[in-house]
C-alpha positions as CSV (number, residue, x, y, z in Angstrom):
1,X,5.6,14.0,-45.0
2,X,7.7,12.2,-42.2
3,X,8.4,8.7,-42.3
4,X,7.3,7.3,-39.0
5,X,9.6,4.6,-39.3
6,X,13.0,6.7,-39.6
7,X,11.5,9.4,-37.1
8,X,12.5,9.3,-33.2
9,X,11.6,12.1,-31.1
10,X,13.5,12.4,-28.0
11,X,13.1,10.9,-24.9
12,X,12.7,14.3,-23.4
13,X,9.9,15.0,-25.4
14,X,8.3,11.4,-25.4
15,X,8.1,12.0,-21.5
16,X,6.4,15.4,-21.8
17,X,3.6,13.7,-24.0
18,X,3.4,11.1,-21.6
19,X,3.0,13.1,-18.3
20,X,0.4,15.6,-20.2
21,X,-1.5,13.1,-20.6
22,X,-1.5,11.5,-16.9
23,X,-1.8,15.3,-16.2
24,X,-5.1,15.6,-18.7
25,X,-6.8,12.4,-17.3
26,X,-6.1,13.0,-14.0
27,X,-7.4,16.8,-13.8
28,X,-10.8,15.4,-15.9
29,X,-11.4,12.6,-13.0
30,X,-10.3,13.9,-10.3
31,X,-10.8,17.6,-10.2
32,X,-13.5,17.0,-13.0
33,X,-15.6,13.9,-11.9
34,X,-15.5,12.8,-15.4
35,X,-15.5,9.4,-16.5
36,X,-11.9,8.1,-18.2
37,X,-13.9,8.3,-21.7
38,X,-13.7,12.4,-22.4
39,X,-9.9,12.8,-21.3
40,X,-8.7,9.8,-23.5
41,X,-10.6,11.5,-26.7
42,X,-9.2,15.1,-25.5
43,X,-6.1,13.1,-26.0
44,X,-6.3,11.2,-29.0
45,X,-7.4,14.7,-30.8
46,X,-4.0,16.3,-29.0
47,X,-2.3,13.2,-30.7
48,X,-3.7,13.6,-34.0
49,X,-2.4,18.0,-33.7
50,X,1.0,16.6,-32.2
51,X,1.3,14.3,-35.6
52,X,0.6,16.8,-37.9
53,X,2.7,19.5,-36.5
54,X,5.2,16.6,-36.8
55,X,4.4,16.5,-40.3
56,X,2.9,12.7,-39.8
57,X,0.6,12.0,-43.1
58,X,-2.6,11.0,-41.9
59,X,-2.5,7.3,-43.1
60,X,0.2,7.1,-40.8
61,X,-2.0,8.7,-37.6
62,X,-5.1,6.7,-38.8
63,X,-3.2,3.1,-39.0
64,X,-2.1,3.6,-34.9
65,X,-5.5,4.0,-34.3
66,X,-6.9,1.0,-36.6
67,X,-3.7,-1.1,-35.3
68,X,-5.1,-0.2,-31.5
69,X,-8.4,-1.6,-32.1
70,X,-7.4,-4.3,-34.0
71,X,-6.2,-5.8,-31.0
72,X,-8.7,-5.7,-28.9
73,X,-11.7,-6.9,-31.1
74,X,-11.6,-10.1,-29.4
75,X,-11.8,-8.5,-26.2
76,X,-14.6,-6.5,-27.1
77,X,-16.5,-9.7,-28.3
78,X,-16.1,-11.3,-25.0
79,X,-17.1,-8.4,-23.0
80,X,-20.3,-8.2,-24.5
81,X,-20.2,-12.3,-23.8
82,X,-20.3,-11.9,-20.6
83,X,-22.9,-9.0,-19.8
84,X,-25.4,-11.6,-22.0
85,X,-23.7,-14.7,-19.6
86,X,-24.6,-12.6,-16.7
87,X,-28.3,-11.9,-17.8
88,X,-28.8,-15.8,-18.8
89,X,-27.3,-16.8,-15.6
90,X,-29.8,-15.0,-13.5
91,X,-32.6,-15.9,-15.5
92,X,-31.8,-19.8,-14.9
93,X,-31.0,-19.4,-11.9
94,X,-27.1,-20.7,-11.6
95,X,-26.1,-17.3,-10.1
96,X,-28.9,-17.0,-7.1
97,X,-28.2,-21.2,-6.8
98,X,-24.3,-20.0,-6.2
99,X,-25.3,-17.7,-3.6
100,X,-27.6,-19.8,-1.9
101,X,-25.2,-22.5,-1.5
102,X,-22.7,-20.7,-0.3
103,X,-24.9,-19.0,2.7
104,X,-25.3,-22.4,4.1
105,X,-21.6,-23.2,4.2
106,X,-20.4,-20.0,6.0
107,X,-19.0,-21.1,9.1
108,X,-19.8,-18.6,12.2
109,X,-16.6,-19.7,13.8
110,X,-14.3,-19.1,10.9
111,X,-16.5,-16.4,9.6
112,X,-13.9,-13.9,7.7
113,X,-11.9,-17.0,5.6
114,X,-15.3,-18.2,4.9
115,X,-15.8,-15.2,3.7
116,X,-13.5,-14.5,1.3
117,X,-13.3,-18.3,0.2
118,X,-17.1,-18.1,-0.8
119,X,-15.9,-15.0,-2.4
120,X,-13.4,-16.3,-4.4
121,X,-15.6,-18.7,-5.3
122,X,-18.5,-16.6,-6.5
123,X,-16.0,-14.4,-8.3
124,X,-14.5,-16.5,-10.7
125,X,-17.7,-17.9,-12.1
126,X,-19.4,-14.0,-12.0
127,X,-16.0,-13.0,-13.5
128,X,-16.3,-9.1,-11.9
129,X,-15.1,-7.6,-9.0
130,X,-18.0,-5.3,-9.0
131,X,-20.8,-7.7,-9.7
132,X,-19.6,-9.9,-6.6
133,X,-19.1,-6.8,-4.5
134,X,-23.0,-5.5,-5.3
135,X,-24.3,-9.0,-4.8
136,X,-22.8,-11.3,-2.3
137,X,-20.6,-8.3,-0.4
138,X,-23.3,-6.8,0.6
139,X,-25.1,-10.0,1.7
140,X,-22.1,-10.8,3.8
141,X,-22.1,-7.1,5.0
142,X,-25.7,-7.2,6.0
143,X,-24.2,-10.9,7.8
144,X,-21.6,-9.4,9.6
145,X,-23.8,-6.9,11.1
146,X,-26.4,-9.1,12.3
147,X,-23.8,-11.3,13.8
148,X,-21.8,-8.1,15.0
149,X,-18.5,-8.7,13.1
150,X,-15.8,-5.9,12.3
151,X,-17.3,-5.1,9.6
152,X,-13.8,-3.6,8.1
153,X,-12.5,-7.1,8.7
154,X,-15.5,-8.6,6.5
155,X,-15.1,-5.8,4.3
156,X,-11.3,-6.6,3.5
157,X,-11.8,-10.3,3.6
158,X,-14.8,-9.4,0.6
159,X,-12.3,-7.1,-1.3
160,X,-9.8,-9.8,-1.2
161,X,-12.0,-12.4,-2.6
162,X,-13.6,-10.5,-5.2
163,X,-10.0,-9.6,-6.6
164,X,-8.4,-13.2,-6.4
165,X,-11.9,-14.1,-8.8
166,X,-12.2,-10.9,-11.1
167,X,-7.7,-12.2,-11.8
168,X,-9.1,-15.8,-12.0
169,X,-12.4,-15.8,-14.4
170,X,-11.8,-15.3,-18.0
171,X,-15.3,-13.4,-17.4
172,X,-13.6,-10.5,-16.1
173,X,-12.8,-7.5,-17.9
174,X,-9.8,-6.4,-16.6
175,X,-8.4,-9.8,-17.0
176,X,-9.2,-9.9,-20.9
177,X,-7.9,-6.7,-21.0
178,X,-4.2,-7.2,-19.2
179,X,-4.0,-10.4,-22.0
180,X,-5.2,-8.0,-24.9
181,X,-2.6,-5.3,-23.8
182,X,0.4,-8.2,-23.7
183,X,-0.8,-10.3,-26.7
184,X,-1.6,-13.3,-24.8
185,X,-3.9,-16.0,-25.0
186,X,-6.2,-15.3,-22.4
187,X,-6.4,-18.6,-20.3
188,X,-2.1,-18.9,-20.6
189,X,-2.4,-15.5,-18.8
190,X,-4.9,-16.7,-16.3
191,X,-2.4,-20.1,-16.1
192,X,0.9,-18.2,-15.6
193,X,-1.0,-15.7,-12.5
194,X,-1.0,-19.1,-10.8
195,X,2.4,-18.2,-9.3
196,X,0.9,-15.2,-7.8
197,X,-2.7,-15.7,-7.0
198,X,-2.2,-19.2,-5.4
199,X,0.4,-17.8,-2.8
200,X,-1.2,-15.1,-2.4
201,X,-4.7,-16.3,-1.9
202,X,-2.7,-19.2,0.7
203,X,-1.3,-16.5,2.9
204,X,-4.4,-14.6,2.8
205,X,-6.6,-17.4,4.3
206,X,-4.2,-18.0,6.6
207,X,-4.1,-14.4,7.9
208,X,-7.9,-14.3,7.9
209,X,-7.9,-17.9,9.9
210,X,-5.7,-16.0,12.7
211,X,-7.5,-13.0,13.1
212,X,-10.1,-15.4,14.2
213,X,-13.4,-14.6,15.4
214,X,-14.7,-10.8,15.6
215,X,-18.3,-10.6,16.8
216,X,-21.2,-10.8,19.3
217,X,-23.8,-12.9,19.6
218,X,-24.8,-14.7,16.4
219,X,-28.6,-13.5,15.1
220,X,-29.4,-15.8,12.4
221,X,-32.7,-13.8,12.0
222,X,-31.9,-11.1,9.2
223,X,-29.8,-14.2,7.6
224,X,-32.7,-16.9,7.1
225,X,-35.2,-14.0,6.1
226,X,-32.8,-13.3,3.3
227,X,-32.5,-16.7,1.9
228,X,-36.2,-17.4,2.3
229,X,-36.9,-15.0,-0.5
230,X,-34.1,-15.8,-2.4
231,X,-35.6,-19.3,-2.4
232,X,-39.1,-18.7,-3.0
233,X,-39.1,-15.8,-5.3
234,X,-35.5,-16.9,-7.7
235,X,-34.6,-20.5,-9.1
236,X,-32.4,-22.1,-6.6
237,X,-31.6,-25.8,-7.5
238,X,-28.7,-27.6,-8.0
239,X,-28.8,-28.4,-11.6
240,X,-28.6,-24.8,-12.3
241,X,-25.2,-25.1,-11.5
242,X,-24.3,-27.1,-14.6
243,X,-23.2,-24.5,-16.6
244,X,-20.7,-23.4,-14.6
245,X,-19.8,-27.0,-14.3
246,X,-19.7,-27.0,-18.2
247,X,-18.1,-23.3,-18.2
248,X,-14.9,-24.9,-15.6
249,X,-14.8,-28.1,-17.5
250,X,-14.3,-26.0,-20.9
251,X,-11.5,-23.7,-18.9
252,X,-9.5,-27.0,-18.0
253,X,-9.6,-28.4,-21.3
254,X,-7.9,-24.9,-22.2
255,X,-10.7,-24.0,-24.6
256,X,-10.7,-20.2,-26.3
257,X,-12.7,-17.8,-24.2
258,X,-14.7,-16.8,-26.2
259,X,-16.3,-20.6,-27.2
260,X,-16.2,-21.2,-23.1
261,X,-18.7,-17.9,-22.5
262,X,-20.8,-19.3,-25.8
263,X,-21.0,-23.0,-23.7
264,X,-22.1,-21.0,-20.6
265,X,-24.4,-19.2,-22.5
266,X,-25.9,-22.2,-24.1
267,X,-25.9,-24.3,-21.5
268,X,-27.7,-21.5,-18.7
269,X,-30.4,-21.3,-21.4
270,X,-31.1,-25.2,-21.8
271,X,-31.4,-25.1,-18.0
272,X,-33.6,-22.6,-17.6
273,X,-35.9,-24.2,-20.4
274,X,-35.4,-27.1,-18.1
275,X,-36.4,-25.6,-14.8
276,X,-38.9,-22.6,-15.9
277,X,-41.2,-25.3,-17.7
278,X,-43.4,-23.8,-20.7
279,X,-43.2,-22.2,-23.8
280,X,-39.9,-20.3,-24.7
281,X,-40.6,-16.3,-25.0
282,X,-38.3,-15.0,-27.6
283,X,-39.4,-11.4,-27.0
284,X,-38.4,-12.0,-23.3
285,X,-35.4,-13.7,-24.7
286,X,-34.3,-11.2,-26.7
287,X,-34.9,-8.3,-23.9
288,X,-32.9,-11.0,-21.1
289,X,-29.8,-10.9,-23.9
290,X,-29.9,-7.0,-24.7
291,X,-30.8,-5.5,-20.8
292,X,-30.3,-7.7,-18.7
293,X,-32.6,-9.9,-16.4
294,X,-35.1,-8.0,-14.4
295,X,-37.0,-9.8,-11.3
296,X,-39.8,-7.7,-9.3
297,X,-38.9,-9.9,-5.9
298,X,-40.6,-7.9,-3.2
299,X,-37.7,-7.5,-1.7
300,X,-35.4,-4.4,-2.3
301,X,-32.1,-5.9,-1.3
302,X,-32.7,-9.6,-3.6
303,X,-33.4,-7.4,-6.6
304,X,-30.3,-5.6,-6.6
305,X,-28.9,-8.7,-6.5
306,X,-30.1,-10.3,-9.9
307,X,-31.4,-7.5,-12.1
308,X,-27.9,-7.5,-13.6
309,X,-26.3,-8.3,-16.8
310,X,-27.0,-7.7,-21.0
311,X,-25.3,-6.3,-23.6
312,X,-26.0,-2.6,-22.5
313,X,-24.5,-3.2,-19.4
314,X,-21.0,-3.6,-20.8
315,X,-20.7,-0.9,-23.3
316,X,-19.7,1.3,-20.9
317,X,-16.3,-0.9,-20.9
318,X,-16.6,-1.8,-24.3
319,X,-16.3,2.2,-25.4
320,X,-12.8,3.0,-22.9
321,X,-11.8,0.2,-24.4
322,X,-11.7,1.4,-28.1
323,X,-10.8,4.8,-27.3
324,X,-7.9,3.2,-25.0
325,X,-6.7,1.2,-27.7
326,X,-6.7,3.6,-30.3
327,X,-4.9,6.0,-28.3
328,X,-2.1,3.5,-27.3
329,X,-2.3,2.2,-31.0
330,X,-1.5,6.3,-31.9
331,X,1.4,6.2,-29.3
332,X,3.0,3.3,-30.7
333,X,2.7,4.0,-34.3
334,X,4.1,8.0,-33.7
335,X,7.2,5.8,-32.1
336,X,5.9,8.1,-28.7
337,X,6.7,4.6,-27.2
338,X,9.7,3.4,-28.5
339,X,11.2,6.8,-28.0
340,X,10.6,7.0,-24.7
341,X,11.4,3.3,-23.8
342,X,15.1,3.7,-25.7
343,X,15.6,6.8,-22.7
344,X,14.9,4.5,-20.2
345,X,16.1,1.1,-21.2
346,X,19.6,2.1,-19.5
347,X,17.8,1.7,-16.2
348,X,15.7,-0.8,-16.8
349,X,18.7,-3.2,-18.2
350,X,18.2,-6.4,-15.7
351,X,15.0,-8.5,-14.9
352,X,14.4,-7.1,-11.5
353,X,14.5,-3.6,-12.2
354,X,12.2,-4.2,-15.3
355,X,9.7,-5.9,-12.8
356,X,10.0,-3.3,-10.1
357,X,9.8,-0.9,-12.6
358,X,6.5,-2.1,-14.7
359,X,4.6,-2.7,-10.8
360,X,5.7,0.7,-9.6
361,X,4.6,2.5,-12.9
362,X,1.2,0.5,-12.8
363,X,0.9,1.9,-8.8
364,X,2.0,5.2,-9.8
365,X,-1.2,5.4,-12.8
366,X,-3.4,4.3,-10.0
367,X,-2.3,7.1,-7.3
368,X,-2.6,9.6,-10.5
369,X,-5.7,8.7,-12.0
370,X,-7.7,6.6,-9.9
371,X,-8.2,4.7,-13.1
372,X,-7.8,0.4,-12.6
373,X,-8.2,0.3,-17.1
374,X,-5.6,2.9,-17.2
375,X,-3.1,1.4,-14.7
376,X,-2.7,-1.1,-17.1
377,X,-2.8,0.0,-20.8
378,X,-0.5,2.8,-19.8
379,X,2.5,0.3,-18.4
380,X,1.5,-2.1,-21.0
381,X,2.3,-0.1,-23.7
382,X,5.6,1.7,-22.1
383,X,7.1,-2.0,-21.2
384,X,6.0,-4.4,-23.9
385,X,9.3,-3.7,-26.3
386,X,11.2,-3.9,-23.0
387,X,10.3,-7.8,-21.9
388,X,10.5,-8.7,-25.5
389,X,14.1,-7.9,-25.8
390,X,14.9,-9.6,-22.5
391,X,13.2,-12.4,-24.3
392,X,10.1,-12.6,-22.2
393,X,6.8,-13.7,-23.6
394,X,3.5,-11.7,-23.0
395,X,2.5,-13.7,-20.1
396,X,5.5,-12.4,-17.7
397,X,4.3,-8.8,-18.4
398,X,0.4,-9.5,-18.4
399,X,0.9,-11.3,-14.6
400,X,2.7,-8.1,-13.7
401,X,0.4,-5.9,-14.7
402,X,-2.1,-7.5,-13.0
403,X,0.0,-7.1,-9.9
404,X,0.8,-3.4,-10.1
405,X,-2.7,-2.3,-11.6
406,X,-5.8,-3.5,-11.3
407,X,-5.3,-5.4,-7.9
408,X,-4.1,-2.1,-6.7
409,X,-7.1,0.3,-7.4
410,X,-9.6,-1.1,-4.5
411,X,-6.8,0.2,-2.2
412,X,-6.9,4.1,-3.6
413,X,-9.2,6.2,-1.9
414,X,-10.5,8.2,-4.8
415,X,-9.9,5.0,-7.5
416,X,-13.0,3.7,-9.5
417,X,-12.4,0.7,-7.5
418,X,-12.1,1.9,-4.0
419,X,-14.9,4.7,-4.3
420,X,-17.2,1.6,-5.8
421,X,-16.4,-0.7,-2.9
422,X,-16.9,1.9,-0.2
423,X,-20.2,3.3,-1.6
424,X,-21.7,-0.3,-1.8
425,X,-19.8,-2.0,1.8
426,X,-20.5,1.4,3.5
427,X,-16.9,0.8,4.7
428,X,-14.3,3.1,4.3
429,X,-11.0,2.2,1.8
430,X,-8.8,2.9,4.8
431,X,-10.4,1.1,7.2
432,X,-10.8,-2.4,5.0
433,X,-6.7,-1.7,3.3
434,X,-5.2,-2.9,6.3
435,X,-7.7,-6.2,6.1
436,X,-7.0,-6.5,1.9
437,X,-4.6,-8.8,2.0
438,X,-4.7,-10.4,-1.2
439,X,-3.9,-6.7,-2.9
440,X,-1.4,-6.1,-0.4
441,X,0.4,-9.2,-0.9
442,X,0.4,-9.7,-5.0
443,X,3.0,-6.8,-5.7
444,X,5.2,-8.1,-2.9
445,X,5.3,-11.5,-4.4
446,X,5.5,-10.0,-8.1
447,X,8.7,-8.3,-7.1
448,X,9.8,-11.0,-5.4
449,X,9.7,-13.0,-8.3
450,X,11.4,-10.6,-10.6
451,X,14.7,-10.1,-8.5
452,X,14.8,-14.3,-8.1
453,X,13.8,-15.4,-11.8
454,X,11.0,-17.7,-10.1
455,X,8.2,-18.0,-12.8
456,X,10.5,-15.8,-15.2
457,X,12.0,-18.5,-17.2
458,X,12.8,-17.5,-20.8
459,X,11.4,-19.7,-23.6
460,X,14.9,-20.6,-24.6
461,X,15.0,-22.0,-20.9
462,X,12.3,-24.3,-21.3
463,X,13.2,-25.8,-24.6
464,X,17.0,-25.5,-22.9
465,X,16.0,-27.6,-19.9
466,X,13.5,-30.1,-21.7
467,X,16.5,-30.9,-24.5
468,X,19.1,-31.4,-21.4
469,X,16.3,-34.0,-19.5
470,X,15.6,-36.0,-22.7
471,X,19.4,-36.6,-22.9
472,X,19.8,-37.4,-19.6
């Protein structure tokens, strides 16, 4: 049997692999409908026929697929974190509190950045793009109609919000899963996208402060009506905000992920014991932690908004994420990587071109596939060897990936993202792209950054610069 670690196939043939497979996962969602899940399998079981008809052993095939996974237990612990930080938070109220508070700050004169500041906000303590889309999106939609804004405007300004929080909140997904990909601790990732998300967000606000005020005559009607239910029938007070208090406190102090979430978790179910007086229901409990918190409101639009959350309501993520890593674990360990990366590392030789490269690849998966996970597991893998011989640590390539992936797919027509946002906004991806700023702007500034070295030192730079200022 072949010894993986001698074996190379070419580059020729690493590339054929690579584009069959874009080819297989883009047929099966696009042409297909089919969620990401069945095409990664079909092509995990074409790995496993590849291998053997390349005289692989099967240890060999099975330890890329244990390697894959390995590396993403953590991720899979804190995904399942979150949907049970999700349900808790709704039960004690600390989500529908957020909300309500940030209604009554919106300003009618600076509607759109009050938009996607509240956003923002909102985001990074729900931690999903999605979550803050369904919830407060469509409140601000339903806003913007009343008050008869552009709703394209209010749509982009949402978009652009939700983004900057899903990249911010070490709740998100997508965020956990960029750090899993690049072997970095999650909250250095989220520390090091600073250089992009803060400029970004800056020139965003400012561009929604200059389009200034879109709209009619303000009806507050449908507005107050909303927030009168939300009020009577949810728990709205303000020491349900403590545990994100206690969840942002833990994120400063540059606690693990996975104790923050437990903190939030813990702390959202003292509160509700707090502010739901009476005897604790485990049964309830126990169905809150596994479903998801469910609310009979009256009201049609309030209950979408907070029967969220539970365990069940991230295995959807948790399962492509398995069968994701597994498959790039197969790739790696069958050298389909390496190969492939030794034909194009005579491009790819300077900092720029590895940068430019890495954000157009992640673009590239998004245009074929549609697929926000994919756009950044597939340029992951490729790139990971590459930024480790230019002596580049994880978080350079996690913070590009983010830049060139999953900030990207709310801006494809047919992407998960963009077919999610335009089904709940009832607004169009090409009519809110031109109004996303924030996705627009992150791969300019990413590139940016490549060509000029800013926020690419090397570790041998630091320890470089820090011996030559002690001396001095």
């Amino acid at each position: 049997m072949q010894d993986n670690h001698d074996f190379r196939i070419s580059g020729w043939e690493a590339a054929f692999i690579l584009l069959s497979m874009l080819a297989i996962i883009g047929v099966s969602l696009i042409s297909f409908s089919a969620d990401p899940h069945v095409p990664i399998l079909l092509i995990i079981m074409g790995l496993i026929v590849w291998g053997k008809l390349r005289r692989f052993d099967w240890k060999t095939i099975e330890n890329g697929m244990v390697k894959g996974v390995q590396s993403g237990i953590v991720p899979v612990i804190i995904f399942l974190l979150i949907g049970v930080l999700i349900a808790v938070w709704m039960k004690s109220g600390t989500i529908p509190t957020l909300i309500t508070y940030s209604f009554n700050i919106i300003s009618v004169d600076y509607f759109l950045v009050s938009v996607f500041i509240v956003t923002s906000i909102i985001a990074v303590f729900v931690g999903s793009s999605f979550t803050t889309v369904s919830t407060i999106g469509v409140a601000f939609i339903a806003i913007a109609t009343a008050l008869d804004f552009n709703l394209a405007m209010t749509a982009g300004a949402i978009v652009s919000g939700a983004m900057f929080g899903d990249k911010m909140s070490p709740m998100s997904d997508t965020t956990n899963l960029a750090s899993s990909v690049s072997q970095v601790d999650l909250f250095e990732h989220i520390r090091h996208m600073l250089w992009t998300t803060i400029p970004a967000f800056v020139i965003t606000a400012i561009a929604f402060v200059l389009i200034g005020f879109d709209g009619g005559e303000a009806n507050l009607g449908q507005v107050e009506s909303l927030m009168q239910v939300f009020q009577t029938e949810t728990t709205v007070h303000w020491v349900a905000i403590l545990p994100a208090v206690v969840m942002l406190v833990a994120a400063v102090r540059k606690m693990s992920a996975i104790p923050t979430i437990l903190l939030g978790i813990v702390s959202g179910f003292v509160v509700s014991l707090i502010l739901q007086a009476g005897a604790v229901n485990i049964t309830e409990w126990m169905a809150v932690v596994q479903g998801g918190f469910e609310a009979s409101t009256g009201n049609e639009q309030v209950n979408s908004i907070v029967n969220q959350g539970g365990i069940q309501s991230m295995m959807w993520a948790v399962s492509l994420l398995l069968l994701a890593l597994s498959m790039g674990g197969m790739l790696s360990e069958l050298n389909v990587i390496d190969s492939l990366m030794a034909a194009i590392h005579s491009w790819v030789e300077t900092r720029g071109k590895v940068v430019l490269s890495t954000v157009l690849t992640g673009i590239g998966v998004n245009l074929t596939l549609g697929e926000q996970y994919m756009s950044v597991i597939l340029p992951g893998e490729a790139y990971a060897s590459r930024y480790k011989e230019m002596g580049y640590e994880g978080k350079h390539l996690s913070k590009v990936l983010e830049s060139g992936g999953t900030v990207i797919n709310p801006l494809i027509p047919y992407g998960v993202s963009g077919v999610f946002m335009t089904s709940v906004l009832n607004v169009s991806v090409l009519s809110y792209m031109p109004f996303a700023f924030f996705c627009l702007i992150c791969p300019i500034i990413t590139i940016v950054y490549g060509f000029t070295g800013i926020s690419m030192k090397k570790e041998t730079e630091y320890t470089a610069n820090s011996h030559a200022s002690v001396t001095t």
